[in-house]
N, C-alpha and C positions, 0 to 999 in steps of 0.2 A: 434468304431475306431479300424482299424486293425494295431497288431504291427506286424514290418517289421523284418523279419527273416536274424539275419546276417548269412556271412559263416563262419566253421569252422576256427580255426586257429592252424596248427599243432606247438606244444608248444616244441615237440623235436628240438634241433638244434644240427647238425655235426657239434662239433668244428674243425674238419680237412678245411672245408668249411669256417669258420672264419677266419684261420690262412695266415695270407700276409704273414708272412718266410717261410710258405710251398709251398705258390705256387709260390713264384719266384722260388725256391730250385725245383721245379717240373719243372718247365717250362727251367734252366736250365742243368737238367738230360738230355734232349734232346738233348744237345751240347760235339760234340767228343773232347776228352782230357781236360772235364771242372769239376771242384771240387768246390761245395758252401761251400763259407765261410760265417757262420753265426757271426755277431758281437752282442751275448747275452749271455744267459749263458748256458752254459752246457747243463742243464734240456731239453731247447726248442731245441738243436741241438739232443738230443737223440728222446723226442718225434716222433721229424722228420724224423730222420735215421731209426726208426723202423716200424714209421706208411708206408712211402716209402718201406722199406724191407719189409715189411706183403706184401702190394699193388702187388710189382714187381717181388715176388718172387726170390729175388738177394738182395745180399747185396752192401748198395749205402752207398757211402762216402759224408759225411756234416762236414769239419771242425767248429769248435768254436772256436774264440778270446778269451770265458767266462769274458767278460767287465760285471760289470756289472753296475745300470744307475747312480750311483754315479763317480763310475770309470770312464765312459765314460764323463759326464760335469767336472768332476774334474780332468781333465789331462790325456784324453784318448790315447794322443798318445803318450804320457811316456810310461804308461801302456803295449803300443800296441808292443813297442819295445821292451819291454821287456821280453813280453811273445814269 
């Protein structure tokens, strides 16, 4: 009995490729006099400012709210006004 030979499966993954706030924030960049507001924290708007500025060679503007997921069910748009 012959066993059946799977294929490879590449185990690396681009988390840039994972990320849903990068690529709206990507597919945004496209649009004149537009600025992404990211509502998370900090961390993920830096990631993104900087993996887009390696990418573009220019430096791209990604604001952040820094909500973070407590903040944001527990009275996020107090919060919102505040900051």
């Amino acid at each position: 009995m012959k066993s059946e030979v799977k294929p490879l499966v590449n185990l690396n993954i681009n988390p840039c490729k994972m990320c849903m706030p990068m690529g709206s924030a990507t597919a945004f960049y496209g649009l004149k006099n537009c600025m992404t507001i990211l509502h998370g924290s900090q961390g993920c708007a830096t990631y993104i400012r900087r993996h887009m500025a390696t990418h573009y060679n220019e430096p791209v503007d990604i604001a952040s709210s820094s909500l973070t997921e407590q903040g944001t069910v527990y009275g996020g748009s107090e919060n919102l006004k505040k900051d």
